[in-house]
N, C-alpha and C positions, 0 to 999 in steps of 0.2 A: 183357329188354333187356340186362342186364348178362350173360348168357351169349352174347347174339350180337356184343357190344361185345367181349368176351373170346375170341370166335373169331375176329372180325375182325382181333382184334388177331394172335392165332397166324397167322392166312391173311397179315397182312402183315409179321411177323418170319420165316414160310419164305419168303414171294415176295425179301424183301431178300436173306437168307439163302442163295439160290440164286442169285441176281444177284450178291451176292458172289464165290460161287462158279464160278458162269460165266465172271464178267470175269477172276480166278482164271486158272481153267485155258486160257483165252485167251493169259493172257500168260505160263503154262509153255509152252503149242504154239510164241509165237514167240519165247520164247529158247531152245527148247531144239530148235525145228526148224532148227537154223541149219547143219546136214550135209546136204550132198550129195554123191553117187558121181561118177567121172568113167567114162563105159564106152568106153573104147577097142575098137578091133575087133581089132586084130593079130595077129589068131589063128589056127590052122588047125582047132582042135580044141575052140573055144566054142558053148555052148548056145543052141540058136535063139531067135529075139528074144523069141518073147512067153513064153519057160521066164525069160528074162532078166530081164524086166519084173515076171513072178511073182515072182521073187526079190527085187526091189526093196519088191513090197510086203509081202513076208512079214514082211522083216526092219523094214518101218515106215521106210525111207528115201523122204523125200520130195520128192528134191531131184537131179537129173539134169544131169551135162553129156556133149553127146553132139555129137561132135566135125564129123561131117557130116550133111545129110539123108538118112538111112539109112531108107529108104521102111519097109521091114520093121518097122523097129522102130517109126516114127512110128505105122502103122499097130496095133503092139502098143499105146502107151501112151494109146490113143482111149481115151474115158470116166475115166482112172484120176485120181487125185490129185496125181500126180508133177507138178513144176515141172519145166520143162526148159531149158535153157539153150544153142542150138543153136546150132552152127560153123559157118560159111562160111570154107571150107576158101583156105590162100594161094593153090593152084593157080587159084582163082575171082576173085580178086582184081581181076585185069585186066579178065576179062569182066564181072564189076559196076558198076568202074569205067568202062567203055567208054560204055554208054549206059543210064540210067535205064528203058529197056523191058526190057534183062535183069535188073535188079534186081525190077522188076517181078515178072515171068515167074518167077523166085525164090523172092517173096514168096510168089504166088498159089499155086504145085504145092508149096513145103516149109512155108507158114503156112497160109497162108488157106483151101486146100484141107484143111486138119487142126485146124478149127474146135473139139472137143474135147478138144483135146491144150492142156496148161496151160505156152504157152512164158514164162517170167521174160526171159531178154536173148535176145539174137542177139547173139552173139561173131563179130566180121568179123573172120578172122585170128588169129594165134598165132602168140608170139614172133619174129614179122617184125623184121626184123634191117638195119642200114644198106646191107649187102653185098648185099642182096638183090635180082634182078632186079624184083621183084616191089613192092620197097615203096613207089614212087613211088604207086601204084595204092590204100592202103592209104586213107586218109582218104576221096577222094571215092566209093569204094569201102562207104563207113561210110555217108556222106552218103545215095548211092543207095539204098541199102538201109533204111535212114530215112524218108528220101522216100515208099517203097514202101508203108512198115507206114504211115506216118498216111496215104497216098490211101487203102488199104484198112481205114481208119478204126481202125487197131490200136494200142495204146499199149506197145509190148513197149519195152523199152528198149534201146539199141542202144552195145555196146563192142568192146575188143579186150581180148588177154589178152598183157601182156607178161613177158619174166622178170626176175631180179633181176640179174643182167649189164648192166641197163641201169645200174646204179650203179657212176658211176666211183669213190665214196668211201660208205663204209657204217658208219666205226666212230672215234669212238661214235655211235650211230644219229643223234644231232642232226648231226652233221658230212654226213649224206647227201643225195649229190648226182647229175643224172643227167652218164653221158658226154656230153662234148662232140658227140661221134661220132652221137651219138641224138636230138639234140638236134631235128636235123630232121624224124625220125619222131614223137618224145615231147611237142612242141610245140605241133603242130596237132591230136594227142591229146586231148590235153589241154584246147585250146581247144574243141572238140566236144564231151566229155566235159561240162565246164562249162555252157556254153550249152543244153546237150541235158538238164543234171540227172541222168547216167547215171553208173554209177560207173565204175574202172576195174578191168578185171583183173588179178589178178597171180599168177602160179603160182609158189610159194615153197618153197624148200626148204633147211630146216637142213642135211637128210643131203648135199648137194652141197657147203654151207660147212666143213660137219663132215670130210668126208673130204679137202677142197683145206687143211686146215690142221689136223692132230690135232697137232701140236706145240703150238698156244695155245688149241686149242677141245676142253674139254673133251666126253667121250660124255653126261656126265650132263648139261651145260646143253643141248645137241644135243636129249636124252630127255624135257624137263622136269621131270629128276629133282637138281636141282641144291639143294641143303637151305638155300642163304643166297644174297642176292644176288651175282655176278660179276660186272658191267661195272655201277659208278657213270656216271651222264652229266648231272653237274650236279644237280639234286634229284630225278633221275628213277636207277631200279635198278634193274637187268634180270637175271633170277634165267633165263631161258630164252632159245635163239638163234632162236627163233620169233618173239618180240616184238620183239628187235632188229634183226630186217631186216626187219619190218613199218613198225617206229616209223622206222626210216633211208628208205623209200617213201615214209611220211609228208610228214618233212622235206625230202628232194627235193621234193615237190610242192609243201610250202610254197615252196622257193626259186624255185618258178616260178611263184607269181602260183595256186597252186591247192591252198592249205590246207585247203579243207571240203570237197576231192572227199572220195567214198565210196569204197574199198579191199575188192572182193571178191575172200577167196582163191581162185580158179580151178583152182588144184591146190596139193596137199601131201601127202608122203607117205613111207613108209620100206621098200624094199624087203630081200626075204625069204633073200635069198641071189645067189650072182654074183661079191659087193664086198667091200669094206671094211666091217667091222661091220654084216656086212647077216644077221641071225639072226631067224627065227623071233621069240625073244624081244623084240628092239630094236624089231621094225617092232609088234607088239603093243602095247608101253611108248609106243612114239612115238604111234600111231592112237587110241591109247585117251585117252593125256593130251591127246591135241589136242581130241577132244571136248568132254571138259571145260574147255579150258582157255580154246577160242574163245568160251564164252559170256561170259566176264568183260572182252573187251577188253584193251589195252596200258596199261603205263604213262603213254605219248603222248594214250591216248583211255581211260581207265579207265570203265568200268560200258556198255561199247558192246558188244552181241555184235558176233562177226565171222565173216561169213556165208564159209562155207567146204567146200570140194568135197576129198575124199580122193583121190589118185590109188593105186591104181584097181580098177574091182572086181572084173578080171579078172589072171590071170597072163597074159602076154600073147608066143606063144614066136615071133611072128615078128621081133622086136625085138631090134637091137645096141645096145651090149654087152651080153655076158652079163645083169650086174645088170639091164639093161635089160627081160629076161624077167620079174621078180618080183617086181613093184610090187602085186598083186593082193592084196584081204583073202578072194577066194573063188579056188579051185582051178575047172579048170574042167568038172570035173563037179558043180562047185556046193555043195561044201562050204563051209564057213568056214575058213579055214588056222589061226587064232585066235580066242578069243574075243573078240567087239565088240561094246560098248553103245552102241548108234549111239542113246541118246537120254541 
């Protein structure tokens, strides 16, 4: 008896012991899966989709935004692991909005027809802009598309992706607020966003603050290489220009009635050459500390990952300006330009 009492007991110190560790390695998977690639097409001289897709999972990248329904490629990422996070492009806008059967028609050939493909959001639009013929279209546009996924009983979640221009004021990040100007697009965003439980997106970039102001911003808080906090903002210290146009997004939204939305970076990134401080080195230092640095959260929201897409995985040579070619962490015969620990 007391030998079977005494295995028993071992049989339930490993069965704990691994349940431990299961739930464990659970929760490294979700904070340290919090990278995704953004795959731009704008290429003349990129690898065919499913050489693309291979690449994704070699390097253990789990996490995809992929700008249009690009049949090709949906067709590649059937069966795989990747989350995807798919665009319906401005140009669409209108016709989505127009009537609920084309969002339909939408849903059914870029979703529902790709039943093993693991989409996270449908992103309706991208940095839609006041000026824009288009952005009247931009909400009910959201809505139809909405509409679509729950008739076709799908729970994807449904946003936009806007940029940090939408902030008339950013500094210190508590002072941030959206344009006036925006007001009328960022509004009814917002309201949907809320109502819907979806986050919002936002494609962020230090290296555009960094380059519109090198006289007061330094390269190292730009890097997140900065060794002591730079910008006090009441009890809160921001050591990097990453969290403070995060935490300034924030507080906009709080001044609009939407402090608990969720904040997904949509893109971020440092390109390779072109610009200003754009070296091999920088865009390396930049991509690498952003990795680490999104699992920890802001000052504003401290111990929160923050789910985040790197732009992008491609160098991309059909694109102005210059810089604009070199935002890619792979070359496009598929190298890596730099080293990256994308976990």
């Amino acid at each position: 008896m007391a030998k079977i009492q005494s295995l028993g007991s071992k049989h339930g110190f490993m069965a704990s012991t691994m349940l431990v560790f299961s739930l464990l390695m659970a929760i490294l998977s979700t904070t340290s899966a919090q990278i995704g690639v953004c795959y731009g097409m704008l290429g003349n001289n990129l690898p065919p989709r499913p050489a693309v897709i291979a690449l994704y999972n070699q390097y253990n990248i789990r996490r995809m935004r992929l700008y249009d329904p690009d049949q090709a490629a949906l067709q590649a990422l059937r069966g795989t692991n990747i989350e995807v996070m798919l665009g319906v492009p401005n140009t669409d806008l209108q016709r989505m909005a127009a009537s609920q059967d084309n969002a339909n028609a939408w849903v059914q050939n870029n979703v529902k027809n790709y039943a093993n493909v693991r989409f996270r959001y449908i992103a309706v639009g991208n940095e839609v802009k006041p000026s824009d013929s288009f952005a009247k279209f931009l909400v009910p546009a959201m809505q139809n598309i909405r509409n679509a996924l729950a008739a076709a009983g799908l729970g994807i979640k449904v946003s936009t992706a806007i940029d940090t221009g939408t902030l008339g004021e950013s500094f210190p990040p508590s002072k941030g607020s959206f344009k006036g100007e925006y007001m009328p697009i960022v509004n009814p965003v917002i309201r949907f966003l809320v109502n819907t439980q979806a986050p919002l997106l936002v494609n962020l970039y230090p290296y555009f603050s960094y380059i519109g102001n090198t006289k007061d911003i330094s390269l190292n808080y730009a890097l997140f290489k900065a060794p002591s906090p730079v910008v006090p903002d009441g009890s809160l210290q921001y050591r990097n220009l990453f969290d403070a146009i995060l935490d300034a997004v924030y507080a906009a939204l709080e001044k609009s009635g939407a402090g608990n939305l969720e904040i997904v970076v949509s893109e971020s990134g440092w390109p390779t050459a072109g610009g200003t401080a754009t070296t091999v080195d920088n865009a390396r230092t930049y991509n690498n500390n952003l990795i680490q640095h999104v699992k920890g959260g802001t000052p504003k929201k401290p111990g929160k990952p923050i789910e985040t897409y790197i732009f992008a995985m491609f160098d991309e040579n059909n694109k102005e300006p210059k810089y604009e070619k070199h935002w890619g962490l792979f070359s496009p015969n598929k190298q890596l330009k730099y080293p990256v620990n994308f976990n």
